[in-house]
Structures are given as structure tokens and as C-alpha cells.
C-alpha positions as CSV (number, residue, x, y, z in Angstrom):
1,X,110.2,87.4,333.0
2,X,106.7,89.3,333.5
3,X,105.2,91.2,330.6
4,X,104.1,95.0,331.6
5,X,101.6,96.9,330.1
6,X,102.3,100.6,329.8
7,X,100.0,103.6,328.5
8,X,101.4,107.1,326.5
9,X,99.4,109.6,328.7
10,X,100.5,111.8,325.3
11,X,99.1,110.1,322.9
12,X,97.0,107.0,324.7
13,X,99.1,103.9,322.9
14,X,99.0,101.3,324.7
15,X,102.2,98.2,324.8
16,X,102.7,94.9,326.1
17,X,106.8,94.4,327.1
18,X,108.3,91.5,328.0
19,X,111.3,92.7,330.7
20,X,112.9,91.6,333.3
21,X,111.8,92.7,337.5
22,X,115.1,94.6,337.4
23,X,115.3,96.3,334.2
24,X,114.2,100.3,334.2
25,X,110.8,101.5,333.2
26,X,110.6,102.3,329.7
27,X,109.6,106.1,329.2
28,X,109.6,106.7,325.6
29,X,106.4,105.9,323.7
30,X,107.1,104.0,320.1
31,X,104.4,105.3,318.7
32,X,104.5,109.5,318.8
33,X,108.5,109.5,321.1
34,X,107.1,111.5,323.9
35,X,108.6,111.1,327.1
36,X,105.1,110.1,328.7
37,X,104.8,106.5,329.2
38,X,103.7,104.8,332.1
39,X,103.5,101.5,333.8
40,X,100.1,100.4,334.4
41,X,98.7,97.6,336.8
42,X,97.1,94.8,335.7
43,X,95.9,91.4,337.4
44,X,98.3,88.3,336.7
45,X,98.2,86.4,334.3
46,X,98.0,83.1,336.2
47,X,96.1,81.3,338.9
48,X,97.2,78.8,341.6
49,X,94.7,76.7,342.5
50,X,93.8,72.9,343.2
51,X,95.9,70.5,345.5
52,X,99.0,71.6,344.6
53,X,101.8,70.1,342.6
54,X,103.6,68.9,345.7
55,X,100.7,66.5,346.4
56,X,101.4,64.4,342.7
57,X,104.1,65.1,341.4
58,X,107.9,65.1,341.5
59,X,108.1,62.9,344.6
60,X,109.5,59.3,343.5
61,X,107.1,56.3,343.6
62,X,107.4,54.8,347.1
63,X,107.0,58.4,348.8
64,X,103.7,59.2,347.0
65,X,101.1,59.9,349.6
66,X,97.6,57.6,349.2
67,X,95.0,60.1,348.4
68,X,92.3,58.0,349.5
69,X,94.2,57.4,352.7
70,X,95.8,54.0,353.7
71,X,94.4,51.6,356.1
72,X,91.0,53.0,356.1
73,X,89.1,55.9,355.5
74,X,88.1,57.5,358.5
75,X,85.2,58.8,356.8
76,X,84.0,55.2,356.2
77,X,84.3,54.0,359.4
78,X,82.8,57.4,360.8
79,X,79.3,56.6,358.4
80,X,79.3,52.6,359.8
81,X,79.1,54.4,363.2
82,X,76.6,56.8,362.3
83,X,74.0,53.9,360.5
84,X,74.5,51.0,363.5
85,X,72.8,54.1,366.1
């Protein structure tokens, strides 16, 4: 469930509240009961970044995928090229 932030444009409180997507704006302010509160936007409070959990984990032992690559680097045998010229 996301936590919204909402502001009284009456009195300027301001409130965190945990709901869920579907559930109605709230409208009432807690701290003076006017009708006047709004839903404000605010940047998440997470960040996806990084390989991904998909890469490492979940995936059973024999499926895991050699991050170093199997058989050979091709950036190894790329750099024996590059130093016999």
C-alpha cells in the first residue's frame, strides 16, 4: 500500500496516510475538520537500480547464469588480439 501526502489548503497541516490505490481521497483535515484537504505529489520512495534481481537470485543453482561468462571472456581474447598487432 503507498503512503500519500496530503496538505489542508485551510489551515496548511500537512499528513502522511498509508491507504490503499483504490481507497477514496481523504477530504477532511484532522487538525482544524475543514473540508480542504488535498493529495499532493511527491517522488517515490524507492529506486530500481543495479543488475536486477532476476540476474542472482531466485533461479535454482544449475540455471544461474556465469557473470564472468563461460568458456572465455570475449573481452580477454579481444585484448590478446589487440597486444600481438
Amino acid at each position: 500500500m503507498p503512503i500519500y501526502e496530503y496538505q489542508c489548503k485551510a489551515c496548511g497541516q500537512r499528513l502522511e496516510k498509508l491507504q490503499k490505490i483504490s481507497a477514496a481521497p481523504l477530504v477532511e483535515c484532522p487538525a482544524c475538520d475543514a473540508p480542504a484537504l488535498e493529495r499532493l505529489v511527491s517522488a517515490a520512495g524507492f529506486r530500481l537500480a543495479g543488475g536486477g534481481w532476476y540476474e542472482t537470485d531466485f533461479k535454482s543453482s544449475g540455471t544461474k547464469r556465469n557473470l564472468a561468462g563461460e568458456g572465455g571472456s570475449t573481452s580477454s581474447s579481444g585484448s590478446d588480439k589487440a597486444s600481438s598487432t
